[in-house]
matplotlib code that plots the C-alpha trace (Angstrom):
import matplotlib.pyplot as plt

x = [181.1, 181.3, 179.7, 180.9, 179.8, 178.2, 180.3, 178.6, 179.3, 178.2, 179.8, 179.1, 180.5, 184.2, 184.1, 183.4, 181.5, 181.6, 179.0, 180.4, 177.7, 179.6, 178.9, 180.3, 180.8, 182.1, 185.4, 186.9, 186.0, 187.1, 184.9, 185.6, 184.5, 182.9, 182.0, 178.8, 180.7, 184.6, 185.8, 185.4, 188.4, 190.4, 189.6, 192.9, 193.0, 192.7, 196.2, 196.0, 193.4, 195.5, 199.0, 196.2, 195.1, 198.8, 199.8, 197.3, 198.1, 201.7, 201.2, 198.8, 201.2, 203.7, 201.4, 199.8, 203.7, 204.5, 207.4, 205.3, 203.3, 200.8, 199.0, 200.9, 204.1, 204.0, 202.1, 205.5, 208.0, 206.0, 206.3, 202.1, 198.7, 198.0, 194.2, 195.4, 196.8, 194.3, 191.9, 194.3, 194.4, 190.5, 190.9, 192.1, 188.5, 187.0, 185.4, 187.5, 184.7, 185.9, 188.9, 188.8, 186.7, 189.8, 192.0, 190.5, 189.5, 185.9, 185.0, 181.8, 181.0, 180.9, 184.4, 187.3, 190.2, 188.0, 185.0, 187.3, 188.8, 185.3, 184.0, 182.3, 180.4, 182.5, 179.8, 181.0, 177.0, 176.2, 179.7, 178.9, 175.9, 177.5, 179.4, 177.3]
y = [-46.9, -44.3, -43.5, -42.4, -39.9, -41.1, -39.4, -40.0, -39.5, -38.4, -39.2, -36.6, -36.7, -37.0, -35.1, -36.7, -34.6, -35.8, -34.3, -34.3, -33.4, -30.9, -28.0, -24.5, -23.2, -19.8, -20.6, -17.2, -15.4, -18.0, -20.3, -24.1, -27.1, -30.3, -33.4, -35.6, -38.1, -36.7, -35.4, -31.7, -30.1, -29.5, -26.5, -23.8, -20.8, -17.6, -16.6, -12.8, -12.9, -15.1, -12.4, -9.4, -11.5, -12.0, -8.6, -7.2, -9.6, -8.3, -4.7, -5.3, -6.7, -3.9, -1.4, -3.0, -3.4, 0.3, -0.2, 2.4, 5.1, 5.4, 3.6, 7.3, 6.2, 2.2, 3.4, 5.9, 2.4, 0.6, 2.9, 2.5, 4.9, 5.4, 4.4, 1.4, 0.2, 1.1, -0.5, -4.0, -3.5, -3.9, -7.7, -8.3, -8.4, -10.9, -13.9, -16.7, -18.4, -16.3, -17.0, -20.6, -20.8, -18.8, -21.3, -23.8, -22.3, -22.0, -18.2, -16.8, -16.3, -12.3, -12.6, -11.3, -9.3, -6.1, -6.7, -7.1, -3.8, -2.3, -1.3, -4.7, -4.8, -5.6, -8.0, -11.6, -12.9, -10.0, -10.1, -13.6, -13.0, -9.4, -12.2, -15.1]
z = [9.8, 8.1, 4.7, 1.7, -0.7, -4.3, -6.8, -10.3, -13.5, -17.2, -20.5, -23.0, -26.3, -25.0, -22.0, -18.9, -16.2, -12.7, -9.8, -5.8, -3.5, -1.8, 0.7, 1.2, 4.5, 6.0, 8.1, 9.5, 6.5, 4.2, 1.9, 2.8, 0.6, 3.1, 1.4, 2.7, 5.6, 5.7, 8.8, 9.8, 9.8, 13.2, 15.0, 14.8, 16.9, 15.3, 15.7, 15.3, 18.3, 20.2, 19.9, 20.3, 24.0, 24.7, 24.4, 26.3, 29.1, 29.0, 29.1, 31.6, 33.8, 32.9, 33.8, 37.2, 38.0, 37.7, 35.6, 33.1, 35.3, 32.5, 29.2, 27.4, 28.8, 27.7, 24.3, 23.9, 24.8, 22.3, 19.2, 18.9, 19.6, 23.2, 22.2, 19.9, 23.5, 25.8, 23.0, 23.6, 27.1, 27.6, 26.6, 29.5, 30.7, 28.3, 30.4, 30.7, 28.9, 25.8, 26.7, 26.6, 23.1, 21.5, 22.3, 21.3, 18.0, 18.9, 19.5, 19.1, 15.2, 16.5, 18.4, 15.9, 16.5, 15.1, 17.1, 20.5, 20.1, 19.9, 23.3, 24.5, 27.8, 31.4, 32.3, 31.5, 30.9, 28.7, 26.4, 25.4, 24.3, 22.6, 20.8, 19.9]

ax = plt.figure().add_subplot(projection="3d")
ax.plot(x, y, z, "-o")
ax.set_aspect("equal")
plt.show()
């Protein structure tokens, strides 16, 4: 059963002031309201993450394929920085731990799209605790 939350009330003069017990919790860098007893919200992927993974998958294969003899050559075919690429490109090595938590819109509070295209450790073990 589940149990509801006591909203109460106060009548002064002719206003009418109602108190919700309420909390405020930090969802990917947003404030969200919970009440007491509601259901927590459904996990989402971060979405921005998800297209940065994607990519890098992609011109991972393109390069492993030797259509593009380099990351200067792809980088040039993409109209971006060669180290913006190279900087994608090394997702391709996050655990498939990692992996999995982005998915299903549960990564590591320290796993963003900023803090992936920082230089991370190659060992799965250590990069989840690098992001936890």
């Amino acid at each position: 059963m589940e149990r509801q939350a006591r909203i109460e009330g106060e009548r002064i003069g002719n206003r009418l002031i109602l108190r919700v017990p309420v909390s405020f919790r930090k969802h990917r860098g947003r404030k969200e309201i919970h009440a007491p007893g509601a259901n927590s919200p459904v996990a989402e992927p971060d979405h921005t993450l998800l297209k940065a993974i994607a990519r890098a998958h992609r011109w991972r294969a393109l390069l492993d394929s030797g259509q593009f003899e380099s990351i200067r050559h792809l980088a040039r075919a993409e109209r971006i920085s060669e180290t913006y690429l190279a900087r994608v490109v090394r997702m391709t090595l996050l655990s498939p731990k990692l992996l999995e938590a982005v998915l299903a819109g549960k990564p590591p509070a320290g796993l963003s799209l900023k803090t992936a295209l920082e230089p991370f450790p190659l060992d799965w073990s250590e990069q989840e605790n690098w992001f936890a």
